[in-house]
PDB file of N, CA, C and O in Angstrom:
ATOM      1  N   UNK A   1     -59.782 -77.133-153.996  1.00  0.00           N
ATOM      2  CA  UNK A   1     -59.265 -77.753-152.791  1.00  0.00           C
ATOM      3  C   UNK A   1     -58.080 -76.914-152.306  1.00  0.00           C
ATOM      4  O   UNK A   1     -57.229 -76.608-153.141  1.00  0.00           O
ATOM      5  N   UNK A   2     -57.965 -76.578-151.240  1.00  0.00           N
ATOM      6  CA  UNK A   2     -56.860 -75.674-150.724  1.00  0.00           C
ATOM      7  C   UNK A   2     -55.635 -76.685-149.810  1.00  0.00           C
ATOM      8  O   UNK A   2     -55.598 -77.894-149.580  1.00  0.00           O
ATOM      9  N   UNK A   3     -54.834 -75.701-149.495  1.00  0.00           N
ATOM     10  CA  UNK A   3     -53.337 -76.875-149.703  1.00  0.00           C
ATOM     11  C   UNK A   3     -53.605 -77.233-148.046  1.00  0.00           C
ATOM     12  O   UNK A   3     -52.761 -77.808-147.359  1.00  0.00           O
ATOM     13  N   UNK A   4     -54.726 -76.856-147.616  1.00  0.00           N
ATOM     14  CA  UNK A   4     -54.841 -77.441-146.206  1.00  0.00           C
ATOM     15  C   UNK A   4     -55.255 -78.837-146.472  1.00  0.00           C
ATOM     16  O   UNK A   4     -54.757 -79.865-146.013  1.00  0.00           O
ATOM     17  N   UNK A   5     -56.160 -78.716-147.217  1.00  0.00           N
ATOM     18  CA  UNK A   5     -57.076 -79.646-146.799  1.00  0.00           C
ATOM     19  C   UNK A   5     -56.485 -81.033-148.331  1.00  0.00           C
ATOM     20  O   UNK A   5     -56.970 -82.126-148.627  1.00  0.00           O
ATOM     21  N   UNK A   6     -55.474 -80.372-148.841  1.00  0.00           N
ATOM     22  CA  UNK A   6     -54.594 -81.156-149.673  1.00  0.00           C
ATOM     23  C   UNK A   6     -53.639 -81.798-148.784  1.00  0.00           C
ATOM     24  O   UNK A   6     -53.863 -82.985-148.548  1.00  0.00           O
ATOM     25  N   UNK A   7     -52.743 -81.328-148.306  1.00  0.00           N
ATOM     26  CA  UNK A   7     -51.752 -81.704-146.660  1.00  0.00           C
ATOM     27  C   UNK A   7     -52.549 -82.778-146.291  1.00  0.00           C
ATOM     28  O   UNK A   7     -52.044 -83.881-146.497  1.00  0.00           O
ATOM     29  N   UNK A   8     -54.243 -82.741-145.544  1.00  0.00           N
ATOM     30  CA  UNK A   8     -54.223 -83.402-144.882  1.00  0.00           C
ATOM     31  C   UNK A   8     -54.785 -84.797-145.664  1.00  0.00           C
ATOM     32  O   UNK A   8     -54.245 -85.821-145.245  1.00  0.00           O
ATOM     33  N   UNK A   9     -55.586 -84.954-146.524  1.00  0.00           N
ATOM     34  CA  UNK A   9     -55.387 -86.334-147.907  1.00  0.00           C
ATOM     35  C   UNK A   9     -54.345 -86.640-148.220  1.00  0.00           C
ATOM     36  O   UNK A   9     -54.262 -87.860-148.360  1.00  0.00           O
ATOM     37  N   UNK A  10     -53.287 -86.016-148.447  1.00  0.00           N
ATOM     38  CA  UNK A  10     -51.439 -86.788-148.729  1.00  0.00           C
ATOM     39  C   UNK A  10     -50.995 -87.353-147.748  1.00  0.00           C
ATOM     40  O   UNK A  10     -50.367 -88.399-147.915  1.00  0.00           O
ATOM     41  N   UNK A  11     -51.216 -86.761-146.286  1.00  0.00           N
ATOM     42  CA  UNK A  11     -50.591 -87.420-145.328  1.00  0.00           C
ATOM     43  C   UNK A  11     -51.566 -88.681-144.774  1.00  0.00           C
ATOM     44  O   UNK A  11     -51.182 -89.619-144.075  1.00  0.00           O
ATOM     45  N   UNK A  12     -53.001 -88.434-145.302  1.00  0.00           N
ATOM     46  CA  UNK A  12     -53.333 -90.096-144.573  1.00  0.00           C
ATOM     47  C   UNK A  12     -53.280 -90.593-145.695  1.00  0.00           C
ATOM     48  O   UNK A  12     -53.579 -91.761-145.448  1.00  0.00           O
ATOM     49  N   UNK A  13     -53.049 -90.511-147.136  1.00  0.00           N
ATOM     50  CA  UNK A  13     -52.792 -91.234-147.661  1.00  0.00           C
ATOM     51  C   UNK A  13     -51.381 -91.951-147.476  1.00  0.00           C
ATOM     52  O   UNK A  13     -51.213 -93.171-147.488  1.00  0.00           O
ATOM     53  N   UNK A  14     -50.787 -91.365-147.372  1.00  0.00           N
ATOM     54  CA  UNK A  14     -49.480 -91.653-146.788  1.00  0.00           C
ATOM     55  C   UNK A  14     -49.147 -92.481-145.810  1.00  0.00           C
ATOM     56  O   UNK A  14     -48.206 -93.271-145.879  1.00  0.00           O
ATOM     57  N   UNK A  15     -49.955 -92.336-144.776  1.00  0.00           N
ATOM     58  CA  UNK A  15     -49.974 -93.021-143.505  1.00  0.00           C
ATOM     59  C   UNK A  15     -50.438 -94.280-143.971  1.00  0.00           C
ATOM     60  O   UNK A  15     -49.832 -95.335-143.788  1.00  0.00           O
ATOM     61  N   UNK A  16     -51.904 -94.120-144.791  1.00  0.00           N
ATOM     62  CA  UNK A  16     -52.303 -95.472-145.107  1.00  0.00           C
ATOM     63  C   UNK A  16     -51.182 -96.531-145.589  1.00  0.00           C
ATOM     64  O   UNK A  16     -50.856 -97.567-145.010  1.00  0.00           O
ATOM     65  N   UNK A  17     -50.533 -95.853-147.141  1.00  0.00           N
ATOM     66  CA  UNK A  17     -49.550 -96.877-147.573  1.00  0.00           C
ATOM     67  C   UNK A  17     -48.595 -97.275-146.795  1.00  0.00           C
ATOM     68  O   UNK A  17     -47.988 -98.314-147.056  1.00  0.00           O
ATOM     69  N   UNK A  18     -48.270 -96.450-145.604  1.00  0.00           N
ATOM     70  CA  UNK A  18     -46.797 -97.054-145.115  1.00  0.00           C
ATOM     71  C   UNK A  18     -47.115 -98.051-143.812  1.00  0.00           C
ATOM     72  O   UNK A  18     -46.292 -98.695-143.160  1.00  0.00           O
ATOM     73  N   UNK A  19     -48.299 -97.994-143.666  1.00  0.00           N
ATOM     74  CA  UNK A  19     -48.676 -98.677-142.596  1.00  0.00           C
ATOM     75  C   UNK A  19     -50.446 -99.293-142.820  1.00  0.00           C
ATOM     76  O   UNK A  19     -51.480 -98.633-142.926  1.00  0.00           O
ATOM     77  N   UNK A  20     -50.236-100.796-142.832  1.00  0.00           N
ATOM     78  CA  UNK A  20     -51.974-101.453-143.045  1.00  0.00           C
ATOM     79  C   UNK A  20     -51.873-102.299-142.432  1.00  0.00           C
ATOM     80  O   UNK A  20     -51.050-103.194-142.625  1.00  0.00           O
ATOM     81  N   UNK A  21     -53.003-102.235-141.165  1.00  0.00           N
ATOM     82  CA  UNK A  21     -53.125-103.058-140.022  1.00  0.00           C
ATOM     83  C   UNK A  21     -52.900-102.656-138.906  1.00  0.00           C
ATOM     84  O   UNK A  21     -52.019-101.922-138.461  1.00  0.00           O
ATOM     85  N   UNK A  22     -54.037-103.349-138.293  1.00  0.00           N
ATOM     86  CA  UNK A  22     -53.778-103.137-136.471  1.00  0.00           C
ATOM     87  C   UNK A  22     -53.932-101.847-136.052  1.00  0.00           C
ATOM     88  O   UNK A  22     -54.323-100.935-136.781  1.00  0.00           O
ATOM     89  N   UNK A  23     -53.575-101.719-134.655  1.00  0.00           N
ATOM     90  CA  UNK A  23     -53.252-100.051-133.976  1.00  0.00           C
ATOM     91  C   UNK A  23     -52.325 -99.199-134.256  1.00  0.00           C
ATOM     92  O   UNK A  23     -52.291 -97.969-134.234  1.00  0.00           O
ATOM     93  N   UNK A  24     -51.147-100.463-134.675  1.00  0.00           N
ATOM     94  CA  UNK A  24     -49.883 -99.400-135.109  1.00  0.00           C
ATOM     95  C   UNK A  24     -49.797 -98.702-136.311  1.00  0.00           C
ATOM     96  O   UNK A  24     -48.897 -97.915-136.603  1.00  0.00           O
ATOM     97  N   UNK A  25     -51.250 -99.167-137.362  1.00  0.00           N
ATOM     98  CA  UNK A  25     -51.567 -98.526-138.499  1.00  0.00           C
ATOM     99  C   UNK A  25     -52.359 -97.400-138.341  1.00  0.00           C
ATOM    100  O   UNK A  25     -52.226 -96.322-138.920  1.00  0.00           O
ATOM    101  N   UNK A  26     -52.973 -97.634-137.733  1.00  0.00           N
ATOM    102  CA  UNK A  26     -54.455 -96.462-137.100  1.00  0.00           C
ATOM    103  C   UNK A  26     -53.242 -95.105-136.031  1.00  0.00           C
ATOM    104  O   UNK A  26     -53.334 -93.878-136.074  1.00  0.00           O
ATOM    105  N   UNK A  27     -52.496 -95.729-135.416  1.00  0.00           N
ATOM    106  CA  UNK A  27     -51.871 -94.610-134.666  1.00  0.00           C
ATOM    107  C   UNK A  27     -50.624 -93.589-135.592  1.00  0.00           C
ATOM    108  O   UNK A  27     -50.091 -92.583-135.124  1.00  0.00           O
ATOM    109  N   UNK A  28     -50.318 -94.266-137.222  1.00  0.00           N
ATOM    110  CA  UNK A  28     -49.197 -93.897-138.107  1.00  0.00           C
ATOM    111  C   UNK A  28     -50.053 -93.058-138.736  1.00  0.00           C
ATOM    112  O   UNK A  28     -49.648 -91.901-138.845  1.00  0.00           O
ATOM    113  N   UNK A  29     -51.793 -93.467-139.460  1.00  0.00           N
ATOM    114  CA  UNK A  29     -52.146 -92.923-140.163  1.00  0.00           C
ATOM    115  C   UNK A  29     -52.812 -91.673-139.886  1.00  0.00           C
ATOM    116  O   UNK A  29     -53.138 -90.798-140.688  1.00  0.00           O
ATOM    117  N   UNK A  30     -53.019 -91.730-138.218  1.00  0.00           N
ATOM    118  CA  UNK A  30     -53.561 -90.213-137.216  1.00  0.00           C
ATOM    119  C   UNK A  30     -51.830 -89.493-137.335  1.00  0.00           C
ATOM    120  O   UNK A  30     -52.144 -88.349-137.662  1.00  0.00           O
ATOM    121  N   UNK A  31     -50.566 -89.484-137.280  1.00  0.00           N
ATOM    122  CA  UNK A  31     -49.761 -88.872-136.744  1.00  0.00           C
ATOM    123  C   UNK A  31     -49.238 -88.236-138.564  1.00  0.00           C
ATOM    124  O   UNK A  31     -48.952 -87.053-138.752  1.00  0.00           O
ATOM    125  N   UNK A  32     -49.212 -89.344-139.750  1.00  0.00           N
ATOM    126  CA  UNK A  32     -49.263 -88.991-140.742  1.00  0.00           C
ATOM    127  C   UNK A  32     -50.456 -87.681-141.287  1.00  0.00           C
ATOM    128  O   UNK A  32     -50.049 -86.729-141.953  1.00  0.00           O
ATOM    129  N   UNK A  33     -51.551 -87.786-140.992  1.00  0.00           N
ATOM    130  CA  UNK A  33     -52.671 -86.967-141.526  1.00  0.00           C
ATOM    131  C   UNK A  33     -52.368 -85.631-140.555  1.00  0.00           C
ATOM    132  O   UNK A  33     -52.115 -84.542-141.071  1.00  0.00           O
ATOM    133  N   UNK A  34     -52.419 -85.814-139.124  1.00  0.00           N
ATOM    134  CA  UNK A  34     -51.941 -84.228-138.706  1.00  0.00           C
ATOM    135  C   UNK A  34     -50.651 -83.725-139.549  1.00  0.00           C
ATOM    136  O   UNK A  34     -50.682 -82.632-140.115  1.00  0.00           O
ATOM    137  N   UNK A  35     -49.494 -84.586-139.607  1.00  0.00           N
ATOM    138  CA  UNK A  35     -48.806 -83.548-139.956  1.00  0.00           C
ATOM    139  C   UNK A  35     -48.940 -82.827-141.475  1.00  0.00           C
ATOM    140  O   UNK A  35     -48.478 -81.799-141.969  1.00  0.00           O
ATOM    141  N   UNK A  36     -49.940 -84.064-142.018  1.00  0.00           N
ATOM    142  CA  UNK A  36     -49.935 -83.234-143.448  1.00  0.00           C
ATOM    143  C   UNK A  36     -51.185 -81.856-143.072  1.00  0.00           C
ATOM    144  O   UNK A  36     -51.188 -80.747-143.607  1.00  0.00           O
ATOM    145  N   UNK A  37     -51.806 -82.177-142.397  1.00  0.00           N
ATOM    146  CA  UNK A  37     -52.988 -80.715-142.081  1.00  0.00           C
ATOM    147  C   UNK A  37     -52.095 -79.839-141.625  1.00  0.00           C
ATOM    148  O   UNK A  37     -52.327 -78.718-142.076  1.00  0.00           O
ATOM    149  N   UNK A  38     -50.736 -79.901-140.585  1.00  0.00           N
ATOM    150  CA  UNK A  38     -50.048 -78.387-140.269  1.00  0.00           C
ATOM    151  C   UNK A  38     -49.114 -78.225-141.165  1.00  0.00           C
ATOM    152  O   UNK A  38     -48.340 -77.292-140.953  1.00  0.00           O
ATOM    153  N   UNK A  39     -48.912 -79.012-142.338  1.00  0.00           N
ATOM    154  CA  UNK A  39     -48.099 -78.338-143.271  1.00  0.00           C
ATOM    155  C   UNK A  39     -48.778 -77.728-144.313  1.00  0.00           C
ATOM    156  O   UNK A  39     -48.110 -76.899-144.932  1.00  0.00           O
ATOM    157  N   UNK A  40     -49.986 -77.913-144.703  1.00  0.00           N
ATOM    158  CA  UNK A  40     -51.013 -77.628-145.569  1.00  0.00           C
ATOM    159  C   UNK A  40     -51.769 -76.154-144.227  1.00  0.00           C
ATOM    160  O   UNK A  40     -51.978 -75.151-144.909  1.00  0.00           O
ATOM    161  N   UNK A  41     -51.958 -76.018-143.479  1.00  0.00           N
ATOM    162  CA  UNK A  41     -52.050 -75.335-142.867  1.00  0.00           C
ATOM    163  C   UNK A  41     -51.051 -73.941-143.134  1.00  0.00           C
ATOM    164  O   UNK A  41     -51.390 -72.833-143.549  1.00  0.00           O
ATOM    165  N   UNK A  42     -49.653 -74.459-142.719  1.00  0.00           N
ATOM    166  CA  UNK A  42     -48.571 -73.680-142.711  1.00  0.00           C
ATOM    167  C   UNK A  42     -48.381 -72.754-144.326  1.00  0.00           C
ATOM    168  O   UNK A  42     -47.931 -71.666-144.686  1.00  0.00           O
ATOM    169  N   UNK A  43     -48.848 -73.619-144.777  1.00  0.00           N
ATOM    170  CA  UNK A  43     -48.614 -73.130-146.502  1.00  0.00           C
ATOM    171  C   UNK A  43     -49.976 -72.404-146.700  1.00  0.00           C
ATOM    172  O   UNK A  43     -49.782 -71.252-147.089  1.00  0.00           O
ATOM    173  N   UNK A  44     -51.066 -72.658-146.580  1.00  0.00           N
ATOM    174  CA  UNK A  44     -51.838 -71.825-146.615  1.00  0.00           C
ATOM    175  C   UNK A  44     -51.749 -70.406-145.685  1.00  0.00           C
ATOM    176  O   UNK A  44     -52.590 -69.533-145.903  1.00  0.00           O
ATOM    177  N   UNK A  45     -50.778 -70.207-144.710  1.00  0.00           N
ATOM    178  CA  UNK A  45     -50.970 -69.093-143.867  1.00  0.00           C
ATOM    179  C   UNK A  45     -51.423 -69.032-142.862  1.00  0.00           C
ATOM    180  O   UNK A  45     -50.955 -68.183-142.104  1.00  0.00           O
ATOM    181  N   UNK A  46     -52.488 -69.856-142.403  1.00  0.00           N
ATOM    182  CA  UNK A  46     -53.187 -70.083-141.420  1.00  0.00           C
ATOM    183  C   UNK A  46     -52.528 -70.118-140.249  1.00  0.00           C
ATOM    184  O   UNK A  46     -52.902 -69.335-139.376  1.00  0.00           O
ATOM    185  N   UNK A  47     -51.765 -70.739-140.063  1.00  0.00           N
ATOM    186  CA  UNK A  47     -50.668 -71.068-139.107  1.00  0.00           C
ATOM    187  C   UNK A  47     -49.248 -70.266-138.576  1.00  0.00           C
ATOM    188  O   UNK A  47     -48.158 -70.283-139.148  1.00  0.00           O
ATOM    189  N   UNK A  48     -49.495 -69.770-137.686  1.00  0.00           N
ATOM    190  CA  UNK A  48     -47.714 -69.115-137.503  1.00  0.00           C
ATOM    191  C   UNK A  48     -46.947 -69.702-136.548  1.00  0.00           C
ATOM    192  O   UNK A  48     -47.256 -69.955-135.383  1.00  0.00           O
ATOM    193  N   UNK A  49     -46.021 -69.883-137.067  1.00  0.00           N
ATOM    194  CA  UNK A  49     -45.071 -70.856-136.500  1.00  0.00           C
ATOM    195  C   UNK A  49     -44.231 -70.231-135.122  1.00  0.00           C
ATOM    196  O   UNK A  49     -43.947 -70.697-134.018  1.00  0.00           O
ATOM    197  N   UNK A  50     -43.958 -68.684-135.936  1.00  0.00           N
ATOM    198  CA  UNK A  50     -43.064 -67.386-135.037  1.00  0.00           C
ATOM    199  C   UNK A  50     -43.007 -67.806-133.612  1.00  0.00           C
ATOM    200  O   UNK A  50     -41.911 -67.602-133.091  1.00  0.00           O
ATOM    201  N   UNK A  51     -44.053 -68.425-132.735  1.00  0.00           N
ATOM    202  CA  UNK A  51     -44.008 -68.321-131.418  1.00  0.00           C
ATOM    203  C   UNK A  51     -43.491 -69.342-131.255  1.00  0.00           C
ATOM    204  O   UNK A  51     -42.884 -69.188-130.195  1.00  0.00           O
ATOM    205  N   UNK A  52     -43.311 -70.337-131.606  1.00  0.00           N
ATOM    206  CA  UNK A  52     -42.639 -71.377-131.538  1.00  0.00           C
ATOM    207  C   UNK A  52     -41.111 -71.917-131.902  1.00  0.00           C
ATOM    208  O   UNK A  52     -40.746 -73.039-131.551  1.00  0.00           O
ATOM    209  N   UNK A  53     -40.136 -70.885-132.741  1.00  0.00           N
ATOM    210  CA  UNK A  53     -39.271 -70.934-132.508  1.00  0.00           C
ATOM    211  C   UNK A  53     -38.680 -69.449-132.093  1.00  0.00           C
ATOM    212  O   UNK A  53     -37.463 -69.461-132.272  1.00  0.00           O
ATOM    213  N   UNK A  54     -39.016 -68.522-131.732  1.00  0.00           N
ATOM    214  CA  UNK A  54     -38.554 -67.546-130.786  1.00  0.00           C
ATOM    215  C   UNK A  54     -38.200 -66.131-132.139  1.00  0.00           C
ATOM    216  O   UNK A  54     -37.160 -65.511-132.359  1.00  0.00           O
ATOM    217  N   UNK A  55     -39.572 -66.046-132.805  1.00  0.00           N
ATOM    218  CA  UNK A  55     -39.139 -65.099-133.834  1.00  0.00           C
ATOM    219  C   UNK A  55     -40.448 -64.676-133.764  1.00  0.00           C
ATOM    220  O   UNK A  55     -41.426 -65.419-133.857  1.00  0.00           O
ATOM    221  N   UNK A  56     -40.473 -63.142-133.552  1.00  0.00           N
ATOM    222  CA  UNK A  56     -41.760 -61.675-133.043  1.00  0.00           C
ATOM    223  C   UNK A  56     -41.512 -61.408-134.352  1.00  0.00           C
ATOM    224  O   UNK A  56     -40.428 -61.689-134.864  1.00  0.00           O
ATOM    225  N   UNK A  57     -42.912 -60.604-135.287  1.00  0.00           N
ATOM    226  CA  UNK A  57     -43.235 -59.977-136.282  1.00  0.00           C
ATOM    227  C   UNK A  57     -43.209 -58.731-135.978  1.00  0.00           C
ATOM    228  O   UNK A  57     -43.441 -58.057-136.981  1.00  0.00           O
ATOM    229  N   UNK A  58     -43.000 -57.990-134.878  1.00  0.00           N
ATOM    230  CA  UNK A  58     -43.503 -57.010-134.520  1.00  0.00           C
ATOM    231  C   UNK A  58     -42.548 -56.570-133.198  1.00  0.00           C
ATOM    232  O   UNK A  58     -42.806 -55.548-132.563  1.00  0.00           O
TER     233      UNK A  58
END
């Protein structure tokens, strides 16, 4: 299992526990699970952040 696709099982797990029920659970456990996929993303490499806070590789 790679740390992407680890990120994104921690964070809806996550989402799940901190929130059960309704829309406001369903809308915690979508905002929880992305962010664990772009940090599991980010750690795998996949992802570059550079353009987004104003830092060129090159």
């Amino acid at each position: 299992m790679s740390r992407t696709q680890m990120g994104l099982l921690i964070g809806v797990l996550l989402g799940l526990a901190a929130a059960l029920g309704g829309f406001g659970a369903f809308a915690a456990t979508v905002v929880f699970g992305a962010t664990g996929l772009l940090v599991g993303r980010y750690l795998d490499g996949k992802l570059d952040l550079s353009q987004f806070v104003g830092r060129d590789r090159g």
